[in-house]
C-alpha positions as CSV (number, residue, x, y, z in Angstrom):
1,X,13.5,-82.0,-241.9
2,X,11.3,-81.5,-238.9
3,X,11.0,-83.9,-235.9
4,X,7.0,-85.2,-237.0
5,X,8.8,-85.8,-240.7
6,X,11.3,-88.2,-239.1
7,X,8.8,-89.8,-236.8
8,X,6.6,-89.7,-240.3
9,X,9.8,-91.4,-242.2
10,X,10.1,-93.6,-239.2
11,X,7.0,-95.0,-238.7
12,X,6.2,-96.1,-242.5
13,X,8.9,-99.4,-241.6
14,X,6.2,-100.1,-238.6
15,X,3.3,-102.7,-239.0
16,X,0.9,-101.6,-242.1
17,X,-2.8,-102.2,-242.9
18,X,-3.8,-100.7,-245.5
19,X,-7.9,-99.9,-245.2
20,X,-8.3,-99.1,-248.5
21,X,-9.6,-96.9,-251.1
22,X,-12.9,-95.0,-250.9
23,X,-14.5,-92.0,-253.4
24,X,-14.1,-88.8,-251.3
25,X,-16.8,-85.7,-252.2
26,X,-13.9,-83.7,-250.7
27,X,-10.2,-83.4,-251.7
28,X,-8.2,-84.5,-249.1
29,X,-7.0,-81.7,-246.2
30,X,-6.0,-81.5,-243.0
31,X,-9.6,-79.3,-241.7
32,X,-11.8,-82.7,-243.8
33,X,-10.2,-84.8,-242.4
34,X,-9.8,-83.1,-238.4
35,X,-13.9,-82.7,-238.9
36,X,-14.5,-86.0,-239.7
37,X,-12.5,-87.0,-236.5
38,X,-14.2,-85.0,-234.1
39,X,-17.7,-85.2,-235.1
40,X,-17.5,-88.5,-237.1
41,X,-20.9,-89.3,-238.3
42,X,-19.0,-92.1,-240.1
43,X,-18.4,-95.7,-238.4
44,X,-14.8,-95.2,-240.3
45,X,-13.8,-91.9,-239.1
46,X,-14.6,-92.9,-235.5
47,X,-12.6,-96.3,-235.9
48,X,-10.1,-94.3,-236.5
49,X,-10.6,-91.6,-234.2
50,X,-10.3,-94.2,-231.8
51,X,-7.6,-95.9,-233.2
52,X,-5.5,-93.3,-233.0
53,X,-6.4,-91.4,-229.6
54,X,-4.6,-95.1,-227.9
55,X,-2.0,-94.1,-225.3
56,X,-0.4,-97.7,-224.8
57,X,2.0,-97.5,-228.5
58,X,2.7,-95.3,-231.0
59,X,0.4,-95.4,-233.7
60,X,-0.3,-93.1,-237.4
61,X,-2.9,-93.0,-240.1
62,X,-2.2,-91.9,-243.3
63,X,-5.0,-90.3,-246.2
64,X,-3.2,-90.2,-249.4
65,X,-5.1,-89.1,-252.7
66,X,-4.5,-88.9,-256.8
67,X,-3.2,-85.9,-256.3
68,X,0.0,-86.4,-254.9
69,X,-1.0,-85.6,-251.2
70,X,-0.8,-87.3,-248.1
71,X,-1.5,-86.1,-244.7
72,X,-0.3,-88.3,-241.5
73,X,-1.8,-87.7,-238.1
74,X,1.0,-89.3,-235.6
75,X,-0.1,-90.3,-232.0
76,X,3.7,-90.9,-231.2
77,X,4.5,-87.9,-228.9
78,X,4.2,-88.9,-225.2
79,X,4.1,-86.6,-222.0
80,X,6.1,-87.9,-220.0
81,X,4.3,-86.4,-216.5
82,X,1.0,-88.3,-217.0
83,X,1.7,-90.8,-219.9
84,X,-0.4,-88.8,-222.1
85,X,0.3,-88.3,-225.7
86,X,-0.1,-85.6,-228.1
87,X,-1.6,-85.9,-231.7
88,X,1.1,-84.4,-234.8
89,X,-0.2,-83.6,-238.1
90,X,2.5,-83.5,-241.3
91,X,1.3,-83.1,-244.9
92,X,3.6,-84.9,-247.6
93,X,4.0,-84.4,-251.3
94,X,3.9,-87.8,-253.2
95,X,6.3,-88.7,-255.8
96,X,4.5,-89.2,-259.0
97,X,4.8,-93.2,-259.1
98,X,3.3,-93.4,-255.5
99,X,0.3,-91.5,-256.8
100,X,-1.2,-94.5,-259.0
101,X,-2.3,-97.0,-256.4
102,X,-4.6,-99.9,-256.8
103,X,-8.1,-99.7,-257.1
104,X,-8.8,-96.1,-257.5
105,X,-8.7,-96.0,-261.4
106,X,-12.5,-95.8,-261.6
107,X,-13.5,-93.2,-259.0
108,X,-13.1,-89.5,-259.5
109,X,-11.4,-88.5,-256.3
110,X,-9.8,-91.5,-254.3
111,X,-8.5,-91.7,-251.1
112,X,-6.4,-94.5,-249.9
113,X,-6.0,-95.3,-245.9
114,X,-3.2,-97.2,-244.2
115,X,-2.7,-97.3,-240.5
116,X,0.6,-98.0,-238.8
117,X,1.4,-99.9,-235.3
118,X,4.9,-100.1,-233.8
119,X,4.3,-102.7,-230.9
């Protein structure tokens, strides 16, 4: 296991809000989701985009889908010259029980969002 998966692992015992479920045109992958982030025409993805780019605490948002993917971007990784941190990706495969989340039955591609905080 890579260092980002153990920082992943790590992070998932952190505070958790989960944002919750929305019907995605797209499946879920790392490019979506990076061109949401940089050019979000969204209010959501730049929310996030700003949650995440914080400097002052380690922080990860996770996109899981139906289809037994979840991708993690991790702003955990500090430089320690100028206090500046850098942003990980890790993709992980879901275990078939953690695929059927709440409220997701009725749309045809759902993506759930939790963030995580360690103060």
């Amino acid at each position: 296991m890579d260092r980002v998966d153990q920082i992943f692992l790590k992070m998932l015992n952190y505070n958790s809000v989960s944002l919750g479920c929305t019907d995605s045109p797209y499946k879920i992958s790392k490019d979506i989701i990076q061109a949401g982030l940089v050019g979000p025409t969204l209010p959501i993805m730049r929310h996030l985009r700003d949650f995440i780019m914080t400097q002052d605490e380690n922080r990860m948002i996770v996109f899981n889908d139906k289809h037994g993917t979840a991708i993690a971007i991790l702003n955990t990784t500090r430089v320690s010259l100028d206090g500046s941190r850098t942003i990980d990706w890790t993709e992980i495969p879901l275990r078939p029980h953690m695929v059927e989340l709440p409220g997701g039955s009725e749309m045809t591609n759902p993506v759930w969002v939790t963030t995580y905080r360690q103060l």
